[in-house]
VODREN-65637 format. One line per field, with one value per residue: residue in one letter; x, y, z of N, C-alpha, C in turn; residue number from 1. Coordinates in steps of 0.02 Angstrom, whole numbers, plus 50000, padded with zeros to 5 digits. Layout:
N
res	a,...
npx	X,...
npy	Y,...
npz	Z,...
capx	X,...
capy	Y,...
capz	Z,...
cpx	X,...
cpy	Y,...
cpz	Z,...
n	NUM,...
END
This chain:
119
res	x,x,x,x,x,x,x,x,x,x,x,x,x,x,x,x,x,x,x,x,x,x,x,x,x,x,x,x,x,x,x,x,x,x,x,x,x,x,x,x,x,x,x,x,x,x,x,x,x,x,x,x,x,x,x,x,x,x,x,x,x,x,x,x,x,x,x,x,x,x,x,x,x,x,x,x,x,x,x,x,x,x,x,x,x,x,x,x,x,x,x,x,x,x,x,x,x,x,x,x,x,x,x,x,x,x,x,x,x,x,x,x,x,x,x,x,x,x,x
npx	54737,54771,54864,54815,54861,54931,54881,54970,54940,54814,54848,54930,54879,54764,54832,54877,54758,54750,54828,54813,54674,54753,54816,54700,54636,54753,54750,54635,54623,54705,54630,54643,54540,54483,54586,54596,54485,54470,54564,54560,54450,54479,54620,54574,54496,54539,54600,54466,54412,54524,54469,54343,54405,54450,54336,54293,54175,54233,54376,54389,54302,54396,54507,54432,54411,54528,54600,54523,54569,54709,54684,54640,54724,54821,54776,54785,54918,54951,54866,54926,55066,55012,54979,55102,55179,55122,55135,55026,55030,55121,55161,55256,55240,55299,55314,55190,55193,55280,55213,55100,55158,55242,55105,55059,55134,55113,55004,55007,55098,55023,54897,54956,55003,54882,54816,54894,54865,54739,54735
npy	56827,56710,56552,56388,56310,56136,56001,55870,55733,55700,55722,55609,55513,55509,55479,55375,55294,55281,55196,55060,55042,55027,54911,54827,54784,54718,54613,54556,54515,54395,54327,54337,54345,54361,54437,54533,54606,54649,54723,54834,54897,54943,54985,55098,55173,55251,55356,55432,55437,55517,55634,55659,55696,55808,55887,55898,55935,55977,55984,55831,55773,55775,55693,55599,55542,55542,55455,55336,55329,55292,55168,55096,55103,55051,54903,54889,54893,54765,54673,54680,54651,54505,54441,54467,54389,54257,54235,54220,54292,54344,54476,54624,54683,54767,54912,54948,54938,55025,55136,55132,55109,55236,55313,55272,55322,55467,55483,55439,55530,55636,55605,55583,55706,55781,55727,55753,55898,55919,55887
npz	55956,56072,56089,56105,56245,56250,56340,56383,56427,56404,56256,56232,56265,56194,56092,56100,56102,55983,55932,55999,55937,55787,55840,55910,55763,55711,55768,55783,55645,55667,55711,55855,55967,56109,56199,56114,56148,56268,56286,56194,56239,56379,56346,56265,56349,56446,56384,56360,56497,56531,56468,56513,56616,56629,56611,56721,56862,56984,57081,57146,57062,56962,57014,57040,56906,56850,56921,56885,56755,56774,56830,56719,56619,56680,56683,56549,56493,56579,56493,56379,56417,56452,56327,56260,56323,56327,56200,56100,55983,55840,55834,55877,56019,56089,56086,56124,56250,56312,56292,56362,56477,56500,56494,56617,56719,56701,56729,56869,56918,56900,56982,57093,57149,57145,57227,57346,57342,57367,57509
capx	54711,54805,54856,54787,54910,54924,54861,55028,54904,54747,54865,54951,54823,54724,54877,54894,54697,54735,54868,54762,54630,54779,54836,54651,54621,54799,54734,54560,54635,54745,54603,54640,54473,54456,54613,54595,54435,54500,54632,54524,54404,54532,54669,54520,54446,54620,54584,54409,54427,54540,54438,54296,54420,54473,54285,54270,54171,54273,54470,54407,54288,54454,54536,54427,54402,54604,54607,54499,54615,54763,54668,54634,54796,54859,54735,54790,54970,54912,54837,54987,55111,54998,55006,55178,55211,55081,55158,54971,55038,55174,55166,55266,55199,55353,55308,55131,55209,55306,55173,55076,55212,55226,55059,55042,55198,55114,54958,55019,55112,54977,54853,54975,54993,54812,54793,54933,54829,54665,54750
capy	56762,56654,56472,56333,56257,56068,55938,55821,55707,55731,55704,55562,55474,55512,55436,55302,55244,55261,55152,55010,55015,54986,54835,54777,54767,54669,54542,54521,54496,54349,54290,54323,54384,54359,54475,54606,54658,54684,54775,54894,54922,54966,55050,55154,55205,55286,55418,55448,55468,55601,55697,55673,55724,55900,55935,55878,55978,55978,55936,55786,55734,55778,55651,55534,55519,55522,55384,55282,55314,55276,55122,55061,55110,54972,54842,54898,54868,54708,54630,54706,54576,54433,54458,54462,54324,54217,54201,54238,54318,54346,54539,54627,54714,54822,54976,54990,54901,55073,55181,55108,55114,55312,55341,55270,55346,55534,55485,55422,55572,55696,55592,55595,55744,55815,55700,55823,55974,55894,55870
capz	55977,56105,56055,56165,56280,56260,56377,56377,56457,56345,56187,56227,56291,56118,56026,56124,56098,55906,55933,56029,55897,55762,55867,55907,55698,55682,55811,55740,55574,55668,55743,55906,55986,56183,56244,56095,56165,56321,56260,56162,56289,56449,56311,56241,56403,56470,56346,56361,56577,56538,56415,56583,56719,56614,56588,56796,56914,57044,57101,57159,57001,56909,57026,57023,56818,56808,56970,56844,56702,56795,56840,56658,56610,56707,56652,56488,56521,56591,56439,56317,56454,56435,56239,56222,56381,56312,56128,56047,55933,55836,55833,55916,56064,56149,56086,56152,56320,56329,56280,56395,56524,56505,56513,56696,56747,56695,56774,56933,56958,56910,57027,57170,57154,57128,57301,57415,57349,57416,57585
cpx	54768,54806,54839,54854,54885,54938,54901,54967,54849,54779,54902,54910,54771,54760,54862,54810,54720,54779,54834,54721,54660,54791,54773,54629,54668,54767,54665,54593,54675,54696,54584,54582,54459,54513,54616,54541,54423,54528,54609,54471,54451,54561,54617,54494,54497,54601,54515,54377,54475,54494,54378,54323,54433,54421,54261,54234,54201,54320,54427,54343,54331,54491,54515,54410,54483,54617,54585,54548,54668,54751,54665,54704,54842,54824,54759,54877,54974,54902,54892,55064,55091,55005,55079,55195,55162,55095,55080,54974,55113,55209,55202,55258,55253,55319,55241,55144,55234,55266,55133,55113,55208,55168,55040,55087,55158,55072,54946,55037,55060,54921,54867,54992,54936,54795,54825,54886,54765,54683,54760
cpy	56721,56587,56437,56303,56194,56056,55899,55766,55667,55698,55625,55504,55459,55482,55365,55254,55231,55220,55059,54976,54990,54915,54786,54743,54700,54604,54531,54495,54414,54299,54272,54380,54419,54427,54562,54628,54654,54722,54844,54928,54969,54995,55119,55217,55250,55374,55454,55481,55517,55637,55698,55729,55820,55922,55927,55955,56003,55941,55877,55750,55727,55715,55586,55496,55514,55460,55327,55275,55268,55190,55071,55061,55050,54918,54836,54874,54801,54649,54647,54639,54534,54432,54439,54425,54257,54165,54203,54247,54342,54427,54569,54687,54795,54902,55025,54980,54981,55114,55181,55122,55203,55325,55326,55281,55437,55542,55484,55479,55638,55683,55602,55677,55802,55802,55737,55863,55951,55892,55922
cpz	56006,56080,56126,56184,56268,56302,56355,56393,56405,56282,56170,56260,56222,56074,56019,56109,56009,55923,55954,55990,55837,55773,55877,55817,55665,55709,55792,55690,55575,55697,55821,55947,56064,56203,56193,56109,56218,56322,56221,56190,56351,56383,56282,56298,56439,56451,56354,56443,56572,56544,56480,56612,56688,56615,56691,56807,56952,57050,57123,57105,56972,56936,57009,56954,56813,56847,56913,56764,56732,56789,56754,56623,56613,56707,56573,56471,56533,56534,56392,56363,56443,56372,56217,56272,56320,56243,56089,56004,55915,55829,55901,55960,56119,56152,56120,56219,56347,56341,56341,56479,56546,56529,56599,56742,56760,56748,56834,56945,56956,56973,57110,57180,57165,57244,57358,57391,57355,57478,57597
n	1,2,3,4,5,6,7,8,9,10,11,12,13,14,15,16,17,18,19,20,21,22,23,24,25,26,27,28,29,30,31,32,33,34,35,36,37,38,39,40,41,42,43,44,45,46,47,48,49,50,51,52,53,54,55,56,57,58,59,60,61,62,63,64,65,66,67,68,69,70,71,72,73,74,75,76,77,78,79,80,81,82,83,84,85,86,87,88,89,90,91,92,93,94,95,96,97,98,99,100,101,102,103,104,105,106,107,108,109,110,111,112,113,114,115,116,117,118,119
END
């Protein structure tokens, strides 16, 4: 029996939502309502447009479910800057800023990439 290659992609993308939904629980618990459920919606959805684009039809369903990650990614990103610009809260936010950071670093290059082998 062969072992399954890991999805770098896939797994860190799955971390990173558990991570999100830790941080959306701290910020309920602080009270702060309006940007953690933004933040748990877009950081959630990152992961979930993968797990689409691997089951895609076709190179360019695959593109366009990781295009939409990529895209939340950076909404997600987004709301983790206003957070920690904003002073909301006193938690501190770097580590998902990174996480966050990576992940639309992998994505970008798998998408630009996916996009030369469509051309």
């Amino acid at each position: 029996m062969s072992a399954v290659k890991e999805n770098v992609i896939q797994t860190k993308s799955f971390q990173f939502s558990l991570q999100i939904i830790e941080l959306f629980r701290k910020l309920q618990a602080e009270r702060e309502y309006i940007i953690s459920k933004q933040l748990i919606r877009s950081g959630t959805s990152i992961g979930a447009n993968v797990e689409e684009a691997i089951a895609g039809q076709s190179k360019k369903d695959f593109l366009s479910k990781l295009s939409i990650s990529l895209k939340e990614a950076r909404e997600t990103h987004y709301w983790l800057r206003l957070l920690k610009e904003s002073e909301l809260t006193n938690l501190n936010v770097d580590a998902y800023l990174d996480a966050s950071f990576e992940l639309i670093s992998i994505l970008s290059a798998i998408v630009k990439t996916t996009r030369q082998k469509l051309q």
